[in-house]
N, C-alpha and C positions, 0 to 999 in steps of 0.2 A: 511757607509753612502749610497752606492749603492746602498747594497741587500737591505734597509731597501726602498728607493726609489722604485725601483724594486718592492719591497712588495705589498707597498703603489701603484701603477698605478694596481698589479695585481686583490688589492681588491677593487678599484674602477673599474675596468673594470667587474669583475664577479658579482659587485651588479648592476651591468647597467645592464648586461645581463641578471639576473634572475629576475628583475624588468619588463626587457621588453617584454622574453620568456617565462619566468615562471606565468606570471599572466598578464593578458593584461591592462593597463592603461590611459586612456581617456586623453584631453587633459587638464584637472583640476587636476594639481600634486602640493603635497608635496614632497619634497624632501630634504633628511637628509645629502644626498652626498654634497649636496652643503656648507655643514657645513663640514663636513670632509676634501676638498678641501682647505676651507679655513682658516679653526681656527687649530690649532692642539692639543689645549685642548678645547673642549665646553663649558665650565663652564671657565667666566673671575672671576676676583678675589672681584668683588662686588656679585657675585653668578650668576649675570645673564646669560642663555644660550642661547648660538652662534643661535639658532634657533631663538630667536627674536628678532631680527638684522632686519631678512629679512620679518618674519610673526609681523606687528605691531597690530594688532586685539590682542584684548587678551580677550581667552575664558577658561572658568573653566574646568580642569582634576581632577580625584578623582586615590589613589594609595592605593592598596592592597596587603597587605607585611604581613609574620608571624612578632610576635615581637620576635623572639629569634629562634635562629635555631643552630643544633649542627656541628658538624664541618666534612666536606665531604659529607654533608646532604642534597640532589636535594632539592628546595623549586620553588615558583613559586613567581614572583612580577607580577601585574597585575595592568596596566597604562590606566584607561577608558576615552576615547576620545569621549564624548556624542555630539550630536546635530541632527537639526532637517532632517533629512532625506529626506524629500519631499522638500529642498529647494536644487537650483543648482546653479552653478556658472560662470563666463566669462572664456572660455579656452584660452590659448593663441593663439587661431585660430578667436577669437572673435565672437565662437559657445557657446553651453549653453553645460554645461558637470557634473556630477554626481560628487561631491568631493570624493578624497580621504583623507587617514590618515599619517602618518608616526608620529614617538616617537624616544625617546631616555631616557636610563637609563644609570646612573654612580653611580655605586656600591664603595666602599671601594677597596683598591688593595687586591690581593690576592682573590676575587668573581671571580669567571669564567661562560662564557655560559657553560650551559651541553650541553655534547657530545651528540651522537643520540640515541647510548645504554644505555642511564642515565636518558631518556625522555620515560615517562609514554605512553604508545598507546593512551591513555584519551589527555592527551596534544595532541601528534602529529595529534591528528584528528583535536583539534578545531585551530594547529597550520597549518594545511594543506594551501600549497601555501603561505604560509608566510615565505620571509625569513631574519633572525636577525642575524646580523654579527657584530665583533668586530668595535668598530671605527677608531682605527689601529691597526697596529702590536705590538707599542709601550703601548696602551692605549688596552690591553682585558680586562679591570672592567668596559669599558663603552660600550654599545649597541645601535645599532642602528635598526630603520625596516621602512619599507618602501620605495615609496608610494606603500599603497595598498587598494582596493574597501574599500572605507568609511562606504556602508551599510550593511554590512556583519562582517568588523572588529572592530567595536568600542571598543572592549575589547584587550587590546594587551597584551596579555602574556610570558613573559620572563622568560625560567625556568633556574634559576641559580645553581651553584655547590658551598657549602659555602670551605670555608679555613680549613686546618688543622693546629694550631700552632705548634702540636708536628713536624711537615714534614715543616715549615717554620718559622724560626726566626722570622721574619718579620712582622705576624702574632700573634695578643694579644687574649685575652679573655676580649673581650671591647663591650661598645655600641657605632655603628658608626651610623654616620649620611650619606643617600645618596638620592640621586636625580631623577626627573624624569620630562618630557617633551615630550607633545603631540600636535600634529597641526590638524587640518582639512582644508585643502584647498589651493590656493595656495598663495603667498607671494605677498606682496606691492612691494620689491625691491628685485632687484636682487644680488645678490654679486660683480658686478661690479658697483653696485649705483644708475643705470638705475629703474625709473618706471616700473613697470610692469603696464594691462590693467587693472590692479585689485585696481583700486583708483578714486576717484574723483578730477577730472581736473580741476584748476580754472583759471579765467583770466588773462592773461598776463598783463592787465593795467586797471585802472580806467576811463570807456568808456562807450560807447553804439556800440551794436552787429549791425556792417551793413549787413552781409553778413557770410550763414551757406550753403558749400557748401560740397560735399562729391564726395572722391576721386573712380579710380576703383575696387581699394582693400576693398573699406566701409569704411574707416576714414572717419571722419567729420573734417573739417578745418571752425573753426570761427574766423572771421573776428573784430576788435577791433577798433574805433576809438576813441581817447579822445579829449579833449578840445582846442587842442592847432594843432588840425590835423595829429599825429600821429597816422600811423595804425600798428597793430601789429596781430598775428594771432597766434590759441592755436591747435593742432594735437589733436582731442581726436579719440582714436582708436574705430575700428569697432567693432559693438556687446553690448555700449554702448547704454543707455537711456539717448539721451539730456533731460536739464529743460530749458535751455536758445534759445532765438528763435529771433527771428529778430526786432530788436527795442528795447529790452530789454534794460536798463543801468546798468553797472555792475562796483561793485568792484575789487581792485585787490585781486587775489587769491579767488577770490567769487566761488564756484562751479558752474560748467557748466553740470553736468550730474548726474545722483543718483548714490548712493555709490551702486558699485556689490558684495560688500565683504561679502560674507557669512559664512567665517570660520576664523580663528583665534589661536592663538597658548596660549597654559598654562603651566605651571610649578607646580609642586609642592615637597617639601624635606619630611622624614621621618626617623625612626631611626630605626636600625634591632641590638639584642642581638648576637656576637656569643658566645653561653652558653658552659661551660665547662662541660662534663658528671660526673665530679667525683662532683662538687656541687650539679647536680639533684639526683645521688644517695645519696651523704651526707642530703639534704633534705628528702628526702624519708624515708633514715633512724632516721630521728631525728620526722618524722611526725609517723614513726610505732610506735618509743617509748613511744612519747606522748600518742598515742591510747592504746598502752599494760598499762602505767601508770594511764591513766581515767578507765579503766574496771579493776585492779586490786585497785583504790582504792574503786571503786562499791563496786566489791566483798567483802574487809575487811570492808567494812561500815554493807551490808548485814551480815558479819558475826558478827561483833560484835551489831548488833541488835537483832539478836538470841542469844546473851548470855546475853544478858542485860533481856531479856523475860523469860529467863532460870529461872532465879535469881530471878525476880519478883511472878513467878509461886513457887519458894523452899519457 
């Protein structure tokens, strides 16, 4: 249980680190670590993944997978994480900041990332600065990446190494089903429960707004008064657009400011074959035979029409 601990902080600290050295990251993040910290499998038992916990937006990803692949055989899944490029987001500094991406893939057991000499030069170029690591020690069929520049990565490619059943019991000649998950931007809540700046804030009580004053940090604090002379007051953080203004009467829970949320997390499942080779050549040969049977029965048709001609000519 140590080492595995031990493990576990070492691959959380090296994906901090290549996150933060290896590719520079604004302060509009996705991030997948925070799922890893806290779930210890992604996927709960309704399907749904640990990632949209925390990203409540929900925006459409598209997955591209071979349908069959043979066994020790690199292939490539590719998790597209689209959206509007020209639009930007609330940083947690309550600046405007470029979104990023981060995804997650859970493969069947026995899938493994490829190693680095198992990865095409073609991949490692458009993989350049990207880095994808297991989700833990316990869990290598599921993958993690990210955050990384949004406008550059919308395609995230995870080149896998299939299974050999002859080299693992374990391991069938089945169709499996597996999964996939992409975000852009950063999260409504945080893993401790807490709002993030990435929402719309609404009133503490059913009132009228006396008073919108703002702190030195740029928070906005508005002021509530309802009916009965209670005042109450709502923190909306800096870097927001109020809609609520002085005099206004509001609802409880009414918004007080436009929604900043411009990105959002999708999911989607899929099915990959691992194909047996002694059925593709069994196929193969049972489609030659077909083919030698169609042109040998040509031929004896051909030939018995010339003897049939033969016969009519005597």
């Amino acid at each position: 249980m140590a080492t595995n601990k031990f493990f576990k902080s070492l691959l959380f600290a090296s994906t901090i680190a290549v996150n933060v050295f290896g590719s520079y990251v604004p302060d509009s993040v996705a991030y997948p670590v925070f799922a890893q910290q806290n779930y210890s499998n992604p996927r709960a038992a309704n399907g749904k993944l640990a990632c949209a916990n925390c990203h409540l937006n929900q925006k459409a990803i598209e997955i591209e997978a071979p349908q069959a692949v043979l066994p020790n055989s690199v292939f490539e899944v590719e998790v597209k994480v689209p959206y509007d490029t020209t639009k930007q987001q609330i940083g947690a500094n309550g600046k405007k900041a470029d979104l990023n991406v981060g995804g997650i893939l859970i493969l069947p057991k026995g899938f493994k990332l490829a190693s680095k000499n198992q990865i095409s030069p073609e991949i490692k170029a458009k993989n350049k600065g990207v880095f994808i690591s297991p989700y833990s020690t316990e869990l290598d069929n599921m993958f993690v990446v990210g955050p990384i520049a949004g406008k550059t990565h919308q395609e995230l490619i995870f080149p896998v190494v299939a299974p050999d059943p002859e080299k693992d019991s374990d391991v069938k000649y089945l169709t499996y089903p597996f999964y996939a998950g992409g975000n852009r931007g950063r999260g409504q809540v945080y893993p401790t429960g807490e709002k993030s700046n990435v929402n719309v804030f609404g009133a503490t009580q059913t009132g009228q707004i006396t008073d919108i004053s703002t702190s030195e940090k740029g928070d906005s604090t508005i002021e509530i008064i309802n009916s009965n002379g209670v005042k109450t007051s709502q923190v909306v953080p800096k870097g927001l657009v109020l809609t609520a203004k002085v005099g206004d009467i509001v609802q409880t829970e009414q918004g007080l400011n436009i929604d900043p949320n411009a990105g959002g997390f999708g999911q989607e499942e899929s099915e990959i074959v691992l194909q047996n080779p002694i059925r593709i050549i069994g196929y193969l040969a049972f489609c030659l035979c077909a083919l030698l049977t169609q042109i040998l029965l040509v031929l004896k048709k051909k030939q018995f029409e010339k003897v049939q001609a033969a016969e009519l000519n005597f």
